[in-house]
DODRENMI-438651 format. One line per 2 residues: their letters; for each residue x, y, z of C-alpha. Coordinates in steps of 0.2 Angstrom, whole numbers. Example, Ala and Ser with C-alpha at 12.3 -4.5 7.8 and 13.67 -1.06 7.14 Angstrom:
# residues 2
as	62/-22/39 | 68/-5/36
//
This chain:
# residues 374
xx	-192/-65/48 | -202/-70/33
xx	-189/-75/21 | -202/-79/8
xx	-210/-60/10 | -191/-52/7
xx	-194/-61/-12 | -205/-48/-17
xx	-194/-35/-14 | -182/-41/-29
xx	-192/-43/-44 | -174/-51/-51
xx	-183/-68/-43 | -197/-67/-58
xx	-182/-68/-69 | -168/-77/-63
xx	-161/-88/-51 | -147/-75/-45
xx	-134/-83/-37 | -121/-69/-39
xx	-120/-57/-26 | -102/-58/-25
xx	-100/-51/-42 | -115/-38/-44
xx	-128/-38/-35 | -150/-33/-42
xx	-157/-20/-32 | -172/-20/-22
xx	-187/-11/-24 | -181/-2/-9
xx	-166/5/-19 | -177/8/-33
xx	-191/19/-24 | -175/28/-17
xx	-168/31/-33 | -185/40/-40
xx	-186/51/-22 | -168/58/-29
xx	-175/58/-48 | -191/67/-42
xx	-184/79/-34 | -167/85/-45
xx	-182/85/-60 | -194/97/-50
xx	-185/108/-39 | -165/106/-44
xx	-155/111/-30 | -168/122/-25
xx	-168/111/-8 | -152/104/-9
xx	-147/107/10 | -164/100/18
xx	-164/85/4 | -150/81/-2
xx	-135/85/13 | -147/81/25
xx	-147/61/19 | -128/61/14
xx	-127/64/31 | -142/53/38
xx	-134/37/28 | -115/40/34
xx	-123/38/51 | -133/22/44
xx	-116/17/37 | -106/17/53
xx	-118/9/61 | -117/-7/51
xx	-100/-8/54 | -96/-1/71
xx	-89/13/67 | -92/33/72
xx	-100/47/59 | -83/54/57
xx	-75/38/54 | -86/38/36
xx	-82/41/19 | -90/40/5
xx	-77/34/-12 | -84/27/-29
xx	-77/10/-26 | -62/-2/-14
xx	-50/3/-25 | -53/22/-20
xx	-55/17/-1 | -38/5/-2
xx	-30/17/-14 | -32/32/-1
xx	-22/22/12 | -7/17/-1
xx	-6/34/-5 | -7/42/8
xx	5/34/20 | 22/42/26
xx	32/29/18 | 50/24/20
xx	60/14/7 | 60/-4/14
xx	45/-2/23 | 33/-20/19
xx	16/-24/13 | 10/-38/17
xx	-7/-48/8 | -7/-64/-3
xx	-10/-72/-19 | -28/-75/-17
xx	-33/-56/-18 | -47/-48/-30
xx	-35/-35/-39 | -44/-20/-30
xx	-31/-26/-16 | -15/-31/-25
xx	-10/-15/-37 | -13/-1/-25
xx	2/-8/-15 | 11/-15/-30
xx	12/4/-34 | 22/9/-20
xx	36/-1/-28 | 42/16/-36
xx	45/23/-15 | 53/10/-12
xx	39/-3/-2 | 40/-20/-4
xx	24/-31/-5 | 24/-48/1
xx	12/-59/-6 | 10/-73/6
xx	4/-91/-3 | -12/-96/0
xx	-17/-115/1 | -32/-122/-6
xx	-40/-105/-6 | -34/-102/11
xx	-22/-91/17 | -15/-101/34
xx	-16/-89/49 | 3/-96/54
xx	10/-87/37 | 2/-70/42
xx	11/-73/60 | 26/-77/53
xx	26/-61/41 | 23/-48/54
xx	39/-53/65 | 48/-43/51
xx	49/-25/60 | 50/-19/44
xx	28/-23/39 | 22/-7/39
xx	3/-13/35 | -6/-31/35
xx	-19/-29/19 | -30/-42/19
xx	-49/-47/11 | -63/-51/25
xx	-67/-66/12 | -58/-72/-3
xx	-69/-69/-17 | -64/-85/-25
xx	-63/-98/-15 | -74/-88/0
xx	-62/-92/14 | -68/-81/28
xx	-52/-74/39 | -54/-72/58
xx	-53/-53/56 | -52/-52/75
xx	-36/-62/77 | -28/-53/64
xx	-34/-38/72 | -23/-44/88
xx	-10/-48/80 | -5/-33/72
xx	-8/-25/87 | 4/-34/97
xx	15/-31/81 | 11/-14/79
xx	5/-14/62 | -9/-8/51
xx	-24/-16/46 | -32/-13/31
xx	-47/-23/27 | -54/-26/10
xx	-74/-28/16 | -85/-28/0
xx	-87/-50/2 | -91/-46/19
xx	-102/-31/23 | -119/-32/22
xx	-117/-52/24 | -108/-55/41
xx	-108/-43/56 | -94/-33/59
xx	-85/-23/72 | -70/-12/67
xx	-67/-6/84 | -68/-22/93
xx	-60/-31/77 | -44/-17/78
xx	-46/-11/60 | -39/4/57
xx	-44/5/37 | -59/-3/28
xx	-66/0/11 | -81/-7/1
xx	-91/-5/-14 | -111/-6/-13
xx	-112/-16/-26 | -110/-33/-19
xx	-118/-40/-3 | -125/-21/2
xx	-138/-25/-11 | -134/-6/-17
xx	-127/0/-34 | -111/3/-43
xx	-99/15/-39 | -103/22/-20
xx	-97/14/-7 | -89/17/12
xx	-71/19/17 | -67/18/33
xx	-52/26/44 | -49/25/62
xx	-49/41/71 | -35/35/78
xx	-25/34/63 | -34/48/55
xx	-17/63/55 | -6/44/49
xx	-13/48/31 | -13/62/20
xx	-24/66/8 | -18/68/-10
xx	-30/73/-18 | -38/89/-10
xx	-55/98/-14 | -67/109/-10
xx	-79/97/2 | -60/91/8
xx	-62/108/21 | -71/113/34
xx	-85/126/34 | -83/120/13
xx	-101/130/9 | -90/149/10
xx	-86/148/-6 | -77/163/-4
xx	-62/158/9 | -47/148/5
xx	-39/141/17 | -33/123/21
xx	-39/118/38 | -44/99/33
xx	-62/92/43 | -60/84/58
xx	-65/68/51 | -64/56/37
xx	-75/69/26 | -57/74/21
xx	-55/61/9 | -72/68/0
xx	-65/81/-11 | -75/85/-20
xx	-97/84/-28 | -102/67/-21
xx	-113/53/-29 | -130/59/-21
xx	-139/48/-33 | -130/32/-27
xx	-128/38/-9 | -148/37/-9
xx	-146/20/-16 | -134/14/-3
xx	-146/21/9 | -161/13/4
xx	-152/-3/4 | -143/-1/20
xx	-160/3/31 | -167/-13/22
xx	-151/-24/30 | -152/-14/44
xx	-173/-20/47 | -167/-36/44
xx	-152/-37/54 | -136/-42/48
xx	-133/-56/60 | -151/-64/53
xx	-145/-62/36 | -128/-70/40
xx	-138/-86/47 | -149/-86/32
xx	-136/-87/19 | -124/-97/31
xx	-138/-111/31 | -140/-110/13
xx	-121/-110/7 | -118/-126/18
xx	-135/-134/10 | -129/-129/-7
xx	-111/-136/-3 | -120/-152/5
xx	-129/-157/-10 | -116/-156/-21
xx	-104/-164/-14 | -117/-179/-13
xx	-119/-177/-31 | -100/-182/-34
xx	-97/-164/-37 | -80/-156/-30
xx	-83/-142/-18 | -68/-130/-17
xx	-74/-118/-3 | -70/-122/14
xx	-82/-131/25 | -80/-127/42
xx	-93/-117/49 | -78/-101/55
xx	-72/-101/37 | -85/-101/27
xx	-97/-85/22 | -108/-82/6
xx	-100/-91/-9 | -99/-110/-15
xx	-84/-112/-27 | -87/-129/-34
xx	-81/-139/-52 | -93/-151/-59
xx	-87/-167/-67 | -73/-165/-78
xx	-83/-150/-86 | -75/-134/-88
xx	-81/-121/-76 | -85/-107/-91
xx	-96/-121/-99 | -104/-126/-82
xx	-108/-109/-80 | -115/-105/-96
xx	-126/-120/-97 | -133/-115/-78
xx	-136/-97/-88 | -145/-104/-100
xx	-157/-111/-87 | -160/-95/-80
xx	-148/-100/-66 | -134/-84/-65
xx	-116/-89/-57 | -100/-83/-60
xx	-83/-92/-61 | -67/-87/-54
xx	-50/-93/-49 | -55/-108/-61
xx	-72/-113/-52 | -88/-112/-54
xx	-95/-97/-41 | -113/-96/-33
xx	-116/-82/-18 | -133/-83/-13
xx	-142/-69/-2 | -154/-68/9
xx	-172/-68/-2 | -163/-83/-11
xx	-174/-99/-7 | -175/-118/-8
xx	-184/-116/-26 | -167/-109/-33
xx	-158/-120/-25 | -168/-133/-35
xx	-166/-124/-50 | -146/-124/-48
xx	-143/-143/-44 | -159/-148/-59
xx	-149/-139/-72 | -133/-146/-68
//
């Protein structure tokens, strides 16, 4: 691959040295040609072609979707964001009062409230400790001997620090416990290969906002057929049924699949977006770009830390994925992080670092820019 080439693909690299995928991701001009097929045609012809242009590629990029992540057609939804994907598992579970959540204290909030809600029926959330941005794989085994967890909800990566879990142990464990797994993705898809099957996750959700290159508010959900009848949904539409283009017939026979969940007029316009952005990962490859962004985290992380600076993400090559969480000097992060802004440098901070998450089209040159503005 000609990393160099995929550069001109995001003009954001005429602007900016974008170091924050994590948070929101610039779109290619892949996404951007997509978004003008959709504009071109709802301005000309309306819904005059609706089921040959506009079903056809909801359904072409589920396809493209599942594939990314191992998953079958009927395993796809699309939501507006995690928090619709997770929130569709928390509500939808046959609950019993004392039954346990189990997640930590390093979660992105998408993946804290929609299981604090359940408080009100009686489910208890554990929130397991994390240790220098870690969460110890010995805590998570010593939370599901409980017979009362119900569900393990966990991130792939923790959006602060950037731990990567071994998604495929946890997958074993909880079924040897006989638990759920729910899996918050959007650090992970479109950055590191997945398998859910292989991996044993019966739930995922993310955005395509982050490391899918995509745009706010359309993402995927994914449910296991095999746990597909273990959740109801609660909110229940037209598109929610099958044979949903009679218009005329009410009745409640649910689709097969996890179109279910869809209940209603989707976000065409950003599922051409995802789309466009998925078939450019998809070219690429996702293990490709997962060795790309691997090489360039650990050189970022290298440098600084021979520059004196403190590097808070973990180093070891199974932990690590797309984001350097680092503090420099005795500066405050927010003041680091504006300072690199000013230099045309964009980070983030969270959980009281300093954030860069580099993609794939980032190169050397930006790298150069970072460390020369610091």
């Amino acid at each position: 691959m000609n990393w160099e080439r995929t550069r001109s693909w995001f003009p954001v690299t005429g602007e900016l040295a974008y170091f924050n995928h994590a948070s929101v991701a610039p779109v290619s001009t892949r996404v951007q040609e997509a978004l003008g097929r959709y504009s071109a045609e709802i301005t000309r012809h309306g819904a005059l072609h609706y089921a040959q242009f506009f079903d056809a590629e909801i359904e072409r990029v589920r396809g493209r979707a599942a594939e990314l992540i191992g998953a079958s057609r009927d395993e796809i939804a699309f939501v507006k964001n995690t928090s619709e994907g997770l929130g569709l598992v928390a509500a939808g579970l046959d609950w019993d009062p004392g039954d346990q959540v189990v997640t930590c204290d390093l979660e992105y909030p998408s993946n804290v409230y929609p299981w604090w809600s359940l408080h009100a029926r009686g489910v208890e959330t554990i929130m397991l400790p994390g240790r220098n941005g870690k969460l110890p794989f010995a805590s998570v085994e010593r939370a599901l001997e409980n017979p009362r967890v119900r569900l393990l909800a966990l991130s792939s990566v923790q959006y602060g620090s950037g731990f990567r879990s071994d998604i495929e142990a946890l997958g074993r464990l909880c079924r040897e416990r006989g638990v759920l797994f729910c899996l918050d993705a959007i650090q992970s898809v479109g950055l590191l290969p997945i398998d859910v099957a292989q991996a044993g996750v019966d739930f995922l959700a993310a955005d395509g906002h982050k490391w899918l290159l995509s745009l706010e508010g359309c993402g995927i959900f994914y449910c296991s057929r095999s746990v597909l009848d273990r959740v109801t949904p609660r909110v229940v539409g037209w598109r929610s049924v099958t044979e949903n283009t009679d218009f005329d017939r009410y009745h409640m026979d649910l689709q097969p699949g996890a179109g279910r969940f869809e209940e209603g007029t989707p976000n065409t316009a950003g599922i051409f977006g995802l789309g466009a952005a998925i078939d450019l990962l998809h070219e690429i490859g996702v293990e490709a770009i997962a060795e790309r962004v691997l090489g360039l985290t650990g050189e970022l992380a290298e440098r600084l830390e021979a520059r004196g600076t403190e590097v808070v993400s973990p180093r070891d090559d199974s932990e690590r994925a797309g984001i350097v969480a680092f503090r420099y000097n005795d500066e405050p992060p927010k003041a680091t992080a504006a300072r690199l802004r000013r230099a045309g440098v964009f980070v983030s901070v969270r959980r009281g670092a300093v954030r860069a998450s580099p993609h794939f089209y980032n190169n050397r040159g930006d790298m150069e820019q970072l460390l020369g503005a610091l």
